[in-house]
N, C-alpha and C positions, 0 to 999 in steps of 0.2 A: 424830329419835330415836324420836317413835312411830312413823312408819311403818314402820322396821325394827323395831321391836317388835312391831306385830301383823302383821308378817310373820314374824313367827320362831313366835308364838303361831298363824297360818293354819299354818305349815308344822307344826309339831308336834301339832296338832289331825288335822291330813291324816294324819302317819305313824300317829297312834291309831286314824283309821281305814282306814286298812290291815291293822291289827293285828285289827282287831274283825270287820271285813267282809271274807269270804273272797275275793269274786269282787272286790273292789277291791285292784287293785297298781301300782307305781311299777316303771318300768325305770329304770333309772342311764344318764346321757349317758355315760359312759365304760364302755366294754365289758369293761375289764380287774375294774372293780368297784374296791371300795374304800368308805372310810365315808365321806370327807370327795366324794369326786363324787357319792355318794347324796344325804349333806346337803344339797348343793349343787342335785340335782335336787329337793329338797324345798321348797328356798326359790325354785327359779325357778317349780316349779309352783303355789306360793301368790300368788306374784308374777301370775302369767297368771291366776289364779282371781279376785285380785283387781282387776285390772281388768277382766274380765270382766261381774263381779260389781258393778264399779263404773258402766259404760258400757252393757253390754247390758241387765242386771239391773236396772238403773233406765227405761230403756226399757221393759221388758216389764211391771214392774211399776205402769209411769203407765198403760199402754194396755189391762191387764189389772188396771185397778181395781173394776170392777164387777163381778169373779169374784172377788179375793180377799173385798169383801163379801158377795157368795152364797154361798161355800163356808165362810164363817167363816175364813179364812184357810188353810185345809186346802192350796190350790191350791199355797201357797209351795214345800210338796214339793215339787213335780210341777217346779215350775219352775225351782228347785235344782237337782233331781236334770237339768234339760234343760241346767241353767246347768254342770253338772259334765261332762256328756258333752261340751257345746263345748270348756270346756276339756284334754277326753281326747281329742278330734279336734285344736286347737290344736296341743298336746304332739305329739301323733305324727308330725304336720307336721315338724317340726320334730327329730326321730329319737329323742327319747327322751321320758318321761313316765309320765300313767295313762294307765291300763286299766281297763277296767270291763265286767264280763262278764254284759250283763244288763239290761233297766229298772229292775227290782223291786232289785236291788245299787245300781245308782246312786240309788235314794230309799230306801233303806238307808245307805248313805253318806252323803248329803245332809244325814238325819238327823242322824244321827250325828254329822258337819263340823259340823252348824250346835248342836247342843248343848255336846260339847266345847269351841268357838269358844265360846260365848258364855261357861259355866263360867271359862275361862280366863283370857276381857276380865274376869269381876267379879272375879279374884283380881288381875291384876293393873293394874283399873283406877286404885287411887292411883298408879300411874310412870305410866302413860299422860293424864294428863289435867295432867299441868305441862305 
């Protein structure tokens, strides 16, 4: 039950930053369009973010620990925003997904993703933590 929860919480975080950051968009796996194959791409692309997020993300972060202490943690962008492009390469792979038109949009995005995500875990951390 959490995992589909802070899946639902990555995927709704994602579409607000779509909404907020111009050069960041999602294409729908179904070409005819519709809401529910949108939503649907919204939660596989959180799903692929987080494992991503989970597997690569934690690798870069154990082997790029001596930068996040020199930068003060500044570097987390950068590596977000690299951890977001894989995931818009992933997706494309794959026929549908993001987009991201840009470095400076994807660590805008990143941003973005990682604040809303977080806002979102402390509102609904009392369900997730039974």
């Amino acid at each position: 039950m959490r995992f589909l929860l802070k899946l639902i919480i990555n995927a709704f975080a994602l579409w607000l930053t779509t909404l907020i950051v111009s050069g960041v968009t999602v294409t729908s796996y179904d070409p005819n369009g519709g809401e529910w194959p949108l939503i649907l791409t919204y939660l596989l692309i959180a799903l692929i973010f987080g494992l991503v997020n989970g597997i690569v993300g934690t690798v870069i972060r154990i082997v790029a620990f001596p930068l996040y202490v020199l930068t003060l943690g500044l570097i987390s962008l950068i590596v977000n925003a690299l951890l977001l492009f894989l995931v818009a390469w992933i997706s494309d792979l794959m026929g549908f997904g993001l987009h991201i038109d840009g470095f400076w949009n994807g660590v805008w995005a990143a941003l973005i993703l990682a604040i809303v995500g977080w806002l979102l875990g402390l509102i609904f951390r009392p369900v997730t933590r039974r």
